[in-house]
N, CA, C and O atoms as CSV, one atom per row, in Angstrom:
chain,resi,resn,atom,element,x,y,z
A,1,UNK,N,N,111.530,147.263,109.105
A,1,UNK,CA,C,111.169,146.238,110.076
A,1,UNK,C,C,110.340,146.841,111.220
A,1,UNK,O,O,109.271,146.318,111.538
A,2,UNK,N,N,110.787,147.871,111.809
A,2,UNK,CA,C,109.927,148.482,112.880
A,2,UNK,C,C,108.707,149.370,112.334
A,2,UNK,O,O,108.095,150.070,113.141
A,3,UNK,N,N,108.345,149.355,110.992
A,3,UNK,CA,C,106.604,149.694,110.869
A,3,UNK,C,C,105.866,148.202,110.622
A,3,UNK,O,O,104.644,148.095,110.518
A,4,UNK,N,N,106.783,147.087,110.548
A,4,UNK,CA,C,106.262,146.255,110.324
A,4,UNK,C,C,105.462,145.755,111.623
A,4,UNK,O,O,104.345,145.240,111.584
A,5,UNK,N,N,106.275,146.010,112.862
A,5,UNK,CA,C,105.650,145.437,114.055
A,5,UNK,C,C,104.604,146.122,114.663
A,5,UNK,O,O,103.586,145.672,115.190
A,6,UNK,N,N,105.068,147.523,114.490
A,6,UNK,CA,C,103.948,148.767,114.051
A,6,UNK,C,C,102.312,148.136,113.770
A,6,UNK,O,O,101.392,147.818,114.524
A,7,UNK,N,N,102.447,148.144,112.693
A,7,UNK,CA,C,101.492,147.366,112.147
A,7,UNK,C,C,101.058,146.456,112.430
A,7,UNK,O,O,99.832,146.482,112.529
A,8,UNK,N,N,101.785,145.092,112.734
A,8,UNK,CA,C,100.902,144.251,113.497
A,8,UNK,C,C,100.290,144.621,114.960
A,8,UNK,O,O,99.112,144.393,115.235
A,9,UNK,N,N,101.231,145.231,115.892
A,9,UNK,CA,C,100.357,145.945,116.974
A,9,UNK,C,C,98.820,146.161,116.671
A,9,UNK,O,O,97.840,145.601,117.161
A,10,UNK,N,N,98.912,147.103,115.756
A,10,UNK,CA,C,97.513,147.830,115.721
A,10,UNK,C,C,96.729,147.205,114.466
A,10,UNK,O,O,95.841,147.757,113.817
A,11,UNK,N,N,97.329,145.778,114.257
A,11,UNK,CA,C,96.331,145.230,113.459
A,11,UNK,C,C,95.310,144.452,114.913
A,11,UNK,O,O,94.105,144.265,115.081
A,12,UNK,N,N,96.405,144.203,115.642
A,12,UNK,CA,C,96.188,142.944,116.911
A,12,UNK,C,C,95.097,144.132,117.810
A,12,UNK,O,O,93.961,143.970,118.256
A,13,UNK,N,N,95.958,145.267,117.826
A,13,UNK,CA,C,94.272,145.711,118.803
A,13,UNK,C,C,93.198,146.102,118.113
A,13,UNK,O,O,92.321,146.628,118.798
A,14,UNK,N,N,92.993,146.004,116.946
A,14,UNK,CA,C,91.470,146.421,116.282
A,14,UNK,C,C,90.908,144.719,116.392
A,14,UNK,O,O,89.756,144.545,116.789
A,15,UNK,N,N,91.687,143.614,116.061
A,15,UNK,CA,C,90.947,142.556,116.357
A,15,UNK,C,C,90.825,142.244,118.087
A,15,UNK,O,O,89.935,141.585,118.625
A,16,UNK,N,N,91.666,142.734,118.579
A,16,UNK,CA,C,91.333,142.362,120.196
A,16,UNK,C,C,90.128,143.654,120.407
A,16,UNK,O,O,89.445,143.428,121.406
A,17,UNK,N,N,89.817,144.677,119.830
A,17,UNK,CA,C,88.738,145.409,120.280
A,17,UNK,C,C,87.107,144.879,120.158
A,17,UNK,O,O,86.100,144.802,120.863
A,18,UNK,N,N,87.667,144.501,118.451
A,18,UNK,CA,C,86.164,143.804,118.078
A,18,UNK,C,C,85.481,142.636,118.815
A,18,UNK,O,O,84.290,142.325,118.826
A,19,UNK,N,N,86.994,141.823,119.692
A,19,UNK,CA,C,86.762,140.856,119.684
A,19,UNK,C,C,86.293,141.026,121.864
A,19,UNK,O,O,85.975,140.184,122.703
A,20,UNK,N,N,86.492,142.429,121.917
A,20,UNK,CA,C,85.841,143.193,123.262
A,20,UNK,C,C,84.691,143.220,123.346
A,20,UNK,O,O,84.020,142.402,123.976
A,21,UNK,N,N,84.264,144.180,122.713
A,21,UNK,CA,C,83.088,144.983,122.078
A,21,UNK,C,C,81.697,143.207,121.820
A,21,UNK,O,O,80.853,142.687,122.552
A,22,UNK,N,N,82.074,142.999,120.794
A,22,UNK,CA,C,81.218,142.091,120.674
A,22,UNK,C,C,81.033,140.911,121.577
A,22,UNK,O,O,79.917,140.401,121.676
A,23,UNK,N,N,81.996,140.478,122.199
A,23,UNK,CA,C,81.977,139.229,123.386
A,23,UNK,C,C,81.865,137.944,121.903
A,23,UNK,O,O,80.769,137.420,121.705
A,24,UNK,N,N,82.806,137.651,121.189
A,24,UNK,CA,C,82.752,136.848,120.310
A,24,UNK,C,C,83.840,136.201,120.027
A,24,UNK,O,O,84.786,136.908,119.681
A,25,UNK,N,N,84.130,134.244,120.091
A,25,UNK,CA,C,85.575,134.464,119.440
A,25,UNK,C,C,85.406,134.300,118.221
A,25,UNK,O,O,84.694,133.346,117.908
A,26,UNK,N,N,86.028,135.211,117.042
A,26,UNK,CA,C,85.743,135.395,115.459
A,26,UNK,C,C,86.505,134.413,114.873
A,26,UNK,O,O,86.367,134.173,113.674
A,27,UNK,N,N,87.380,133.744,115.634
A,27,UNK,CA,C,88.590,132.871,115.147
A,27,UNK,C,C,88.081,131.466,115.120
A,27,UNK,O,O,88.831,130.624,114.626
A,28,UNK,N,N,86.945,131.097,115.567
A,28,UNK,CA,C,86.101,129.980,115.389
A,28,UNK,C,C,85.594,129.490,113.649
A,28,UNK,O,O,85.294,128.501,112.980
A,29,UNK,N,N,85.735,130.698,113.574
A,29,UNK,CA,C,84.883,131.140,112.039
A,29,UNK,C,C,85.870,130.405,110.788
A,29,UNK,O,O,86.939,130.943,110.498
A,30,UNK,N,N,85.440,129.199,110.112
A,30,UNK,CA,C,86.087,128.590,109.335
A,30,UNK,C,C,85.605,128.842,108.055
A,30,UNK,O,O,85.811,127.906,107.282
A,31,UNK,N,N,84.914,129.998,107.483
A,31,UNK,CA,C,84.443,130.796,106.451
A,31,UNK,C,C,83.138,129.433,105.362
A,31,UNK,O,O,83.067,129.277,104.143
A,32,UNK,N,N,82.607,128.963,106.119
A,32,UNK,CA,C,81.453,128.289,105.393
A,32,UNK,C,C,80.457,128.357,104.462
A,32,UNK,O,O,79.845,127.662,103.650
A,33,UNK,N,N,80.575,130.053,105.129
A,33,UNK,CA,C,79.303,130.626,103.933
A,33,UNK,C,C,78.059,130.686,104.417
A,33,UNK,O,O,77.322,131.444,103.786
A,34,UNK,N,N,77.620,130.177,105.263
A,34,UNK,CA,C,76.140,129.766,105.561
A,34,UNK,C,C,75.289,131.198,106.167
A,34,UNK,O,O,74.078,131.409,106.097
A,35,UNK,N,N,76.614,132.292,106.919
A,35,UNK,CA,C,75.963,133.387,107.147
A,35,UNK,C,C,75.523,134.230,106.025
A,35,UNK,O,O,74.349,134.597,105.979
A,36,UNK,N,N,76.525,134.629,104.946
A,36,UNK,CA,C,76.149,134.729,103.780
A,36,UNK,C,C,75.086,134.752,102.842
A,36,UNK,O,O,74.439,135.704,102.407
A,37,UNK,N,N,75.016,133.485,102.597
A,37,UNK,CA,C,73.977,132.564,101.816
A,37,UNK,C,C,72.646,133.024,102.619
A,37,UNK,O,O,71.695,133.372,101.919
A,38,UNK,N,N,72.539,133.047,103.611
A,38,UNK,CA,C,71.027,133.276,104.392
A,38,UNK,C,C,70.755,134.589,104.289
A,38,UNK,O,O,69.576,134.938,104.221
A,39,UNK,N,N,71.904,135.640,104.256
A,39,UNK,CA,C,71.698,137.395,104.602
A,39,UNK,C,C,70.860,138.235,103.498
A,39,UNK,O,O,71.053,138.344,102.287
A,40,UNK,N,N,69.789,138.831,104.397
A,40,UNK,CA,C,68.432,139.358,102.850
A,40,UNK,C,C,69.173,140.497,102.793
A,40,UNK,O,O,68.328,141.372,102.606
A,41,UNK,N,N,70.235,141.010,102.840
A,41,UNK,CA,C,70.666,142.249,102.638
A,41,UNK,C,C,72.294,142.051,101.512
A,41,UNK,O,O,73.101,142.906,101.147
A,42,UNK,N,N,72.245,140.819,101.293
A,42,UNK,CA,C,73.632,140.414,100.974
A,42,UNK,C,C,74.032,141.413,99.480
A,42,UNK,O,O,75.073,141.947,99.098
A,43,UNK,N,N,72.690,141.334,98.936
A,43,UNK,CA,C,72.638,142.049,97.429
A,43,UNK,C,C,72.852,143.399,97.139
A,43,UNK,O,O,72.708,143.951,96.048
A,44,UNK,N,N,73.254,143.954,98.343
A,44,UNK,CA,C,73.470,145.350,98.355
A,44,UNK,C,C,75.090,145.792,99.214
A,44,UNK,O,O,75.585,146.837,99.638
A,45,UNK,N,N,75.434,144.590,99.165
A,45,UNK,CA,C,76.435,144.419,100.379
A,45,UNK,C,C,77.742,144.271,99.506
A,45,UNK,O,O,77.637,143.444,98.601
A,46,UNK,N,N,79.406,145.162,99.650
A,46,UNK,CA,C,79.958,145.137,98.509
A,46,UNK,C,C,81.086,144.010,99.431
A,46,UNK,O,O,81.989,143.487,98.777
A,47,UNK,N,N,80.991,143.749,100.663
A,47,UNK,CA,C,81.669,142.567,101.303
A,47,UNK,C,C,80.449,141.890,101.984
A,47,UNK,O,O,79.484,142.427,102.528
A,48,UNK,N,N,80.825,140.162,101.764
A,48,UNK,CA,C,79.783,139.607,102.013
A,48,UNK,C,C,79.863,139.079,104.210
A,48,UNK,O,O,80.921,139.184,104.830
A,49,UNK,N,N,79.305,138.871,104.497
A,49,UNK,CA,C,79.629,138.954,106.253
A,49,UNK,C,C,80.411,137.984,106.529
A,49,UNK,O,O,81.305,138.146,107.360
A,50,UNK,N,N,80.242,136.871,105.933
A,50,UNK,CA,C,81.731,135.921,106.044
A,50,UNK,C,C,82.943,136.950,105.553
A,50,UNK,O,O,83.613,137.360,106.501
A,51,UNK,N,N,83.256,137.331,104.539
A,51,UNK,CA,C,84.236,138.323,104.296
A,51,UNK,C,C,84.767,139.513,105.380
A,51,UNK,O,O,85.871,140.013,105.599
A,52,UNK,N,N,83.646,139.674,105.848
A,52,UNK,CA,C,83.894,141.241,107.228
A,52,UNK,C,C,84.370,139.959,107.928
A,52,UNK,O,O,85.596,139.853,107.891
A,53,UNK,N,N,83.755,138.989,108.536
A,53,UNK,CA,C,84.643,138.223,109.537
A,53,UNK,C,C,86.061,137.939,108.793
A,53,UNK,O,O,87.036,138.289,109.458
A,54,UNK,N,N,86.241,137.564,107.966
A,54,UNK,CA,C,87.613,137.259,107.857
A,54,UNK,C,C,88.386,138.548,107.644
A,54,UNK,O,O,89.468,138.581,108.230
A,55,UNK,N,N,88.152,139.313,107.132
A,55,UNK,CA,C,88.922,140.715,107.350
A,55,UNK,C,C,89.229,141.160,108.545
A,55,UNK,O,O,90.290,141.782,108.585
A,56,UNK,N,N,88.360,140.992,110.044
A,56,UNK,CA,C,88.466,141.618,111.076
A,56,UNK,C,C,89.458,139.879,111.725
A,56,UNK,O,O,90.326,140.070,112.576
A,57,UNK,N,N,89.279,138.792,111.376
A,57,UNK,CA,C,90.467,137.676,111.866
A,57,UNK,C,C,91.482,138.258,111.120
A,57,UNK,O,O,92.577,137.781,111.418
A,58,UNK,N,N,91.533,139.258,110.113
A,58,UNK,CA,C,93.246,139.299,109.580
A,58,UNK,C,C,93.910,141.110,110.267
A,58,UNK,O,O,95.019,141.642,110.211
A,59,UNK,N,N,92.760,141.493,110.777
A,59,UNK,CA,C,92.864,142.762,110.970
A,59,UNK,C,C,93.168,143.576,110.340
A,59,UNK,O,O,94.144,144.302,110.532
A,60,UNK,N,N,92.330,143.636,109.373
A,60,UNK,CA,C,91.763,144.200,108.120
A,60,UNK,C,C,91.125,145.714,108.398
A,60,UNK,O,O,90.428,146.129,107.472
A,61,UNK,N,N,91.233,146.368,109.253
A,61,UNK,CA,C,90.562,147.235,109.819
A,61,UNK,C,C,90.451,148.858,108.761
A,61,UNK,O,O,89.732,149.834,108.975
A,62,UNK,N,N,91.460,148.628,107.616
A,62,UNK,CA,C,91.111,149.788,106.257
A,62,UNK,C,C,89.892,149.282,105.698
A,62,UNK,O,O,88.910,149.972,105.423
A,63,UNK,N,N,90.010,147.967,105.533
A,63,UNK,CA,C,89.300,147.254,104.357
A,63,UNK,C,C,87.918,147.351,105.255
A,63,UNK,O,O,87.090,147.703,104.415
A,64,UNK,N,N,87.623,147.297,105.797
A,64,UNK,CA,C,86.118,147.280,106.969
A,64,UNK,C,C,85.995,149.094,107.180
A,64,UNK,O,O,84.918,149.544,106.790
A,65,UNK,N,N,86.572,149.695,107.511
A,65,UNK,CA,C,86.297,150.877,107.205
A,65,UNK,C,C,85.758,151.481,106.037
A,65,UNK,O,O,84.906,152.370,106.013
A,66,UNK,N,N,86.487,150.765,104.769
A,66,UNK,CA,C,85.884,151.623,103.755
A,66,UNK,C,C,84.776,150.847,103.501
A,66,UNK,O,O,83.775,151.483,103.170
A,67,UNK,N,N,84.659,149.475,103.573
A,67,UNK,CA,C,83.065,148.598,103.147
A,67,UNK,C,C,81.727,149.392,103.818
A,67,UNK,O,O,81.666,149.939,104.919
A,68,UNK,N,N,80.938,149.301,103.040
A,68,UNK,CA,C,79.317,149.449,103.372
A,68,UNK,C,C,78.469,148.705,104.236
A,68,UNK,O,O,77.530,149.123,104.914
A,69,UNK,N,N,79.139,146.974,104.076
A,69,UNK,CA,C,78.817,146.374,104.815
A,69,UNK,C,C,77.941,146.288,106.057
A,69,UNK,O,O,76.802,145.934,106.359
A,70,UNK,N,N,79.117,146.825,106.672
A,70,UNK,CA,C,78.755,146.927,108.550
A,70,UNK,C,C,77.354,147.897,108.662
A,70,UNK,O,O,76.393,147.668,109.396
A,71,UNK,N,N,77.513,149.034,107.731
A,71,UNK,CA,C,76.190,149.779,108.028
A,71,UNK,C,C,75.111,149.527,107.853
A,71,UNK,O,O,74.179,150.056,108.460
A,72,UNK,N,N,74.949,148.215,106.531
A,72,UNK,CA,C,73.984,147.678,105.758
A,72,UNK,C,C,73.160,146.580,106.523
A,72,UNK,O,O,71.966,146.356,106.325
A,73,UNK,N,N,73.906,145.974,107.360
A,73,UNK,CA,C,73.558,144.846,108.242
A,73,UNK,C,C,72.483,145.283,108.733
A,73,UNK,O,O,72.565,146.266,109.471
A,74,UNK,N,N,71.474,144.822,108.529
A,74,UNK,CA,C,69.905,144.484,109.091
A,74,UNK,C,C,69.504,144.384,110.425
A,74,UNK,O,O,68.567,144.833,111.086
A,75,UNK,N,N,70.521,143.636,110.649
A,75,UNK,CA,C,70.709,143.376,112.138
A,75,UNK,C,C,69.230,141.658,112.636
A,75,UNK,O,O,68.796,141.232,113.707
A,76,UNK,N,N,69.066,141.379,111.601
A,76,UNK,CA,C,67.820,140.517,111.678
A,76,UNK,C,C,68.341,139.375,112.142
A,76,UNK,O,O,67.375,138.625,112.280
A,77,UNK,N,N,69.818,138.524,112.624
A,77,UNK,CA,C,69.967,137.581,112.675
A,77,UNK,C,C,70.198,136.000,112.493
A,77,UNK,O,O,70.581,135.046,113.170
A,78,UNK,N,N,69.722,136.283,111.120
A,78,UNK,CA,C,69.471,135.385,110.195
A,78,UNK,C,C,71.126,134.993,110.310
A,78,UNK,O,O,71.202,133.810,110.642
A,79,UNK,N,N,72.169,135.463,110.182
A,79,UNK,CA,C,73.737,134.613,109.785
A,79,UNK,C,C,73.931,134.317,111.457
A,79,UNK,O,O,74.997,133.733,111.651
A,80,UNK,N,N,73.257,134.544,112.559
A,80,UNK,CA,C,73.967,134.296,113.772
A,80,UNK,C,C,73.066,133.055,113.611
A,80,UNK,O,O,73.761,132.135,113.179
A,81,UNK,N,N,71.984,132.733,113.765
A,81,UNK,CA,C,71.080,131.655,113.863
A,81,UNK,C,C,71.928,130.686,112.771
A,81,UNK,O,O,72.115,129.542,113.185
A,82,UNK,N,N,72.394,130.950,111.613
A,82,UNK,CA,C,72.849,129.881,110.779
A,82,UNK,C,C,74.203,129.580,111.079
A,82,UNK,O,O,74.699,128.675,110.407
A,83,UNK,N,N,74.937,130.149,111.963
A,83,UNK,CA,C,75.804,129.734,112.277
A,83,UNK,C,C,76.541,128.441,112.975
A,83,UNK,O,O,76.413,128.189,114.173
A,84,UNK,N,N,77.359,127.627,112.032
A,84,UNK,CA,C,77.423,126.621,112.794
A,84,UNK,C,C,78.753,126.584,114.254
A,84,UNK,O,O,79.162,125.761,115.073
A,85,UNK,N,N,78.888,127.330,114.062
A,85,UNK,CA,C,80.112,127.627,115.082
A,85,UNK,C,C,79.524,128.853,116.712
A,85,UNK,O,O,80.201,129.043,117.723
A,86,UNK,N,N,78.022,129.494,116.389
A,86,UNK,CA,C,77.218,129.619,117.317
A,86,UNK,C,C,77.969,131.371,117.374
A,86,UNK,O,O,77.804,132.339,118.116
A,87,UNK,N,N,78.775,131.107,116.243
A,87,UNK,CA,C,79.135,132.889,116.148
A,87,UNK,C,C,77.763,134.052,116.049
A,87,UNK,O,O,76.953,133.983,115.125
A,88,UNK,N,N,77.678,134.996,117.041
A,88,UNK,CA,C,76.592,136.220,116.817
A,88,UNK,C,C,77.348,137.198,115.538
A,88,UNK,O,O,78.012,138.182,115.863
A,89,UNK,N,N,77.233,136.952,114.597
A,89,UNK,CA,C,77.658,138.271,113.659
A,89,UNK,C,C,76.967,139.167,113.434
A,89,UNK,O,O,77.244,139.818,112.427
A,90,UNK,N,N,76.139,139.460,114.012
A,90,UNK,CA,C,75.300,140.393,113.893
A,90,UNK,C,C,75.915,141.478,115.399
A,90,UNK,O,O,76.113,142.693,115.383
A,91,UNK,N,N,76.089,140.522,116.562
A,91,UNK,CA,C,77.308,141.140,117.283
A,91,UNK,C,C,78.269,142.115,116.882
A,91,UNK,O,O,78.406,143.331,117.012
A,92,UNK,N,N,78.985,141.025,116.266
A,92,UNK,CA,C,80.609,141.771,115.158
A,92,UNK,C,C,80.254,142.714,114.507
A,92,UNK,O,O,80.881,143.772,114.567
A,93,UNK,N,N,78.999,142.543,113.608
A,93,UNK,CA,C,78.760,144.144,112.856
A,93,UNK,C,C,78.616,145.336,113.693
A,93,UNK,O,O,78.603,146.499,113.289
A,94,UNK,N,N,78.518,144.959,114.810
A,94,UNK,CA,C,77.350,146.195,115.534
A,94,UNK,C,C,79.286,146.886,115.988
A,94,UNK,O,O,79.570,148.023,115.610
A,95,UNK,N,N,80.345,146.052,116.757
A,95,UNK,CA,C,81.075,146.688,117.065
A,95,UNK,C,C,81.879,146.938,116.018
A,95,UNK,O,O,82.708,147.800,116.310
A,96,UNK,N,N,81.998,146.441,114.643
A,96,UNK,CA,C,82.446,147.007,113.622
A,96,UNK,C,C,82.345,148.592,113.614
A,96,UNK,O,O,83.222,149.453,113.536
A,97,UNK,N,N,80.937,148.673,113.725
A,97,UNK,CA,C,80.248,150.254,113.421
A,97,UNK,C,C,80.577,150.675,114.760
A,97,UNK,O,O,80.851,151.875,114.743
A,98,UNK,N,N,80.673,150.107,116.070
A,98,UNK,CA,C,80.889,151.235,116.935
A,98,UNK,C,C,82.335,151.999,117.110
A,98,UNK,O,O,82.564,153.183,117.356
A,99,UNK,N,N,83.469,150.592,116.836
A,99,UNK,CA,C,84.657,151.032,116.498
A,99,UNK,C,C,84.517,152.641,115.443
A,99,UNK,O,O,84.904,153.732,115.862
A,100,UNK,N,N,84.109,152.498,114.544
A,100,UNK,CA,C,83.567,153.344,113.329
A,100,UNK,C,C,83.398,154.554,113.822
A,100,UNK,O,O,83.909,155.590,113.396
A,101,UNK,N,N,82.458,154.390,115.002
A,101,UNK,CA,C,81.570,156.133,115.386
A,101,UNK,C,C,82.943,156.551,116.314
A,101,UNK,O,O,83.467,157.663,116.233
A,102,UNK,N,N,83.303,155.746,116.975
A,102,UNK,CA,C,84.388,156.169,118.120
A,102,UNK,C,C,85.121,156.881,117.395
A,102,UNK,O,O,85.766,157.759,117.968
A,103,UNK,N,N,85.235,156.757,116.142
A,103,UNK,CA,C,86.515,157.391,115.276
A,103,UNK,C,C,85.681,158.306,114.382
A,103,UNK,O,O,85.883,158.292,113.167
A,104,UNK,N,N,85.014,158.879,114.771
A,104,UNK,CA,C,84.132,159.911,114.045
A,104,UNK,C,C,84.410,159.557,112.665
A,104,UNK,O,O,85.356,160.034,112.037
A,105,UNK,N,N,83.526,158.659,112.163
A,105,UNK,CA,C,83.241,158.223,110.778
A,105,UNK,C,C,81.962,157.482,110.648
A,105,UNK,O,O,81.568,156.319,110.562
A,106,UNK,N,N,81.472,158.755,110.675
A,106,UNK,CA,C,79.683,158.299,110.025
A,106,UNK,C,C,79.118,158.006,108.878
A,106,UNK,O,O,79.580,158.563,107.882
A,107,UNK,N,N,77.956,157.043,108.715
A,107,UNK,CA,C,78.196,156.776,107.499
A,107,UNK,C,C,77.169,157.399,106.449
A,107,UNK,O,O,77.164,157.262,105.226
A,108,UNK,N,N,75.869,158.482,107.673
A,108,UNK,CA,C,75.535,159.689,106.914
A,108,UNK,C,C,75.634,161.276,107.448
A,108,UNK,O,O,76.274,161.513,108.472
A,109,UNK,N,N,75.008,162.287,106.747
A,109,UNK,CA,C,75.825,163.303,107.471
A,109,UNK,C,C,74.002,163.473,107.084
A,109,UNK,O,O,73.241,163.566,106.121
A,110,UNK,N,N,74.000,163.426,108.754
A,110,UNK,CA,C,72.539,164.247,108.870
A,110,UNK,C,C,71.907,165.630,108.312
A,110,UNK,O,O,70.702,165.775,108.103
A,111,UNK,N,N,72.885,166.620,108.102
A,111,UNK,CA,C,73.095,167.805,107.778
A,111,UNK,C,C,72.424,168.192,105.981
A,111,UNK,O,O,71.813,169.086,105.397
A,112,UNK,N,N,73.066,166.781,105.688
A,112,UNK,CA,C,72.939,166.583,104.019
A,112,UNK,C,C,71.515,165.869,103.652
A,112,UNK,O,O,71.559,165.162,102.645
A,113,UNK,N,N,70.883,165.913,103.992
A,113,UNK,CA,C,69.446,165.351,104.135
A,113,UNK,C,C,68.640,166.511,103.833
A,113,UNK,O,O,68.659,167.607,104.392
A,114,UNK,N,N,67.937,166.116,102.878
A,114,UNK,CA,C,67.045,166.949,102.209
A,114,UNK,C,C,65.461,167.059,102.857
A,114,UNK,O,O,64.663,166.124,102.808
A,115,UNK,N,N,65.202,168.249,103.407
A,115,UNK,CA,C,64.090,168.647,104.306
A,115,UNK,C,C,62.963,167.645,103.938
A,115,UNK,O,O,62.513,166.757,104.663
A,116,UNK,N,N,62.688,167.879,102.991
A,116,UNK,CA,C,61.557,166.943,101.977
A,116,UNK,C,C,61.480,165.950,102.377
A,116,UNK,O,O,60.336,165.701,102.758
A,117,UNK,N,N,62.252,165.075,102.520
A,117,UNK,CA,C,62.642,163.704,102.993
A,117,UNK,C,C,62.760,163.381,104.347
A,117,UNK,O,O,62.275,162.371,104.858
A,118,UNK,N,N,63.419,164.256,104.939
A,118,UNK,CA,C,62.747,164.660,106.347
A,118,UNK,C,C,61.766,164.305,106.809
A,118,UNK,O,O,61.407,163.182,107.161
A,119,UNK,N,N,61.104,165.594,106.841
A,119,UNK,CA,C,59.449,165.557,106.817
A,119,UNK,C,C,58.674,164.569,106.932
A,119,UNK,O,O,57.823,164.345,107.792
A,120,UNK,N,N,59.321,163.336,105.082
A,120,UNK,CA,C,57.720,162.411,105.035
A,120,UNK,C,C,58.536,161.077,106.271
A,120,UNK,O,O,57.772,160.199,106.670
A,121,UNK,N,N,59.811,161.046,106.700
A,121,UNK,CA,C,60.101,160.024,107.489
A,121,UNK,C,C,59.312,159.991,108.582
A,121,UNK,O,O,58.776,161.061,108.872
A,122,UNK,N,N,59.022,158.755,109.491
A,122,UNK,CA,C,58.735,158.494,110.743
A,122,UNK,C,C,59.243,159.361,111.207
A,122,UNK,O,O,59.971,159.944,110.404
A,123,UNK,N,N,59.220,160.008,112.719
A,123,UNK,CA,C,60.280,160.347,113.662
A,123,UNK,C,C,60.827,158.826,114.436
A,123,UNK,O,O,61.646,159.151,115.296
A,124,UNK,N,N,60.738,158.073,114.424
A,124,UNK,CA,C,61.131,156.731,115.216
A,124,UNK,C,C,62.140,156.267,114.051
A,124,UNK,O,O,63.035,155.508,114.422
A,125,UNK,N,N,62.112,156.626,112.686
A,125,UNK,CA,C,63.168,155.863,111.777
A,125,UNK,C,C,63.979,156.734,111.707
A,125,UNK,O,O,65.017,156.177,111.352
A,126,UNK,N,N,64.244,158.317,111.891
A,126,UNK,CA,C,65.141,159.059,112.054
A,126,UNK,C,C,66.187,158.871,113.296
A,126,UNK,O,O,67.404,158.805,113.127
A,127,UNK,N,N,65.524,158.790,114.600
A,127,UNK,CA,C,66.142,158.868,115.650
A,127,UNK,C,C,66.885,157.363,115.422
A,127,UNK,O,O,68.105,157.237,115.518
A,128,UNK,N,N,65.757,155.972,115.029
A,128,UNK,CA,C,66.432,154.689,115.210
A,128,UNK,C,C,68.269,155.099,113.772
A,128,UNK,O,O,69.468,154.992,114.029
A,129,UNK,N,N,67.679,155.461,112.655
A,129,UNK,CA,C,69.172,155.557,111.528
A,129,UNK,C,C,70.053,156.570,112.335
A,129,UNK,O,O,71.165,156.213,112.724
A,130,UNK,N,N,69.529,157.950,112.620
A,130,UNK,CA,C,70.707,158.425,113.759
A,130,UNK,C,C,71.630,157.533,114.331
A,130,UNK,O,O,72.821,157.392,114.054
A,131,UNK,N,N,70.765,156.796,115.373
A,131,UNK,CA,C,71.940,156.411,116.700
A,131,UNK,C,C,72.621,155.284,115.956
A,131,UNK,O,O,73.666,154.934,116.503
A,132,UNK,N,N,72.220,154.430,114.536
A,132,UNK,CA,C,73.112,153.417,114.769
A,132,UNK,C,C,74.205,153.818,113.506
A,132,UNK,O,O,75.175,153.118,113.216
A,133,UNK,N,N,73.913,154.827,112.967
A,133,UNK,CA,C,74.758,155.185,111.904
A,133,UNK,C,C,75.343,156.841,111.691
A,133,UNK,O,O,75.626,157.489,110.683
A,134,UNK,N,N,75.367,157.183,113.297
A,134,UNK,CA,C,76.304,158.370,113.331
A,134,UNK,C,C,76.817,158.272,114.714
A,134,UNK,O,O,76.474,157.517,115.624
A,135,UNK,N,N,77.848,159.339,114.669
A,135,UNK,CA,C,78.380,159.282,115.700
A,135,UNK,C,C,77.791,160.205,117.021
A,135,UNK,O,O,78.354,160.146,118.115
């Protein structure tokens, strides 16, 4: 009984963080689909962004850790604009991932990057994938 409350504690502050971080209430979110359905990144995405919202309303915070999701997000807007509830999820992703870095869990290891590849990148697409996908 007492890991049970355990557990809800720190299910309740990863959703009261996200729900910091982003300035969003996620609990509006009656899972419609419409962010989804619009997202050009959805096809590469192994949870769909209605799904990350309802994982982070259940405080789901393993299940969002291990998804690709949050990193994959485009950030283009397209599911906040279709939103009929005026939810920014593009918000929610961003503190998804910052929760993420706070906890030193990046989702590449700069280190492991092959010079070659390096090289032919921008310097503006290195520094921009740095800051939003490491810690």
């Amino acid at each position: 009984m007492r890991l049970e409350i355990s557990s809800n504690r720190l299910r309740n502050e990863f959703v009261a963080k996200v729900i910091e971080l982003s300035g969003q209430d996620i609990n509006l979110c009656y899972q419609c689909g419409k962010c989804s359905a619009g997202c050009p990144m959805s096809f590469v995405m192994d949870l769909l962004p209605n799904q990350i919202i309802r994982s982070v309303q259940l405080g789901l915070a393993d299940d969002i850790a291990k998804s690709r999701t949050p990193w994959l997000c485009a950030s283009c807007l397209v599911c906040t604009v279709r939103c009929p509830k005026g939810i920014d999820i593009a918000c929610v992703m961003e503190a998804v991932r910052q929760i993420a870095l706070r906890r030193r869990e990046d989702f590449i290891d700069p280190a492991g990057l092959e010079r070659d590849t390096v090289a032919e990148l921008p310097a503006i697409a290195l520094v921009s994938g740095f800051r939003k996908l490491t810690g």
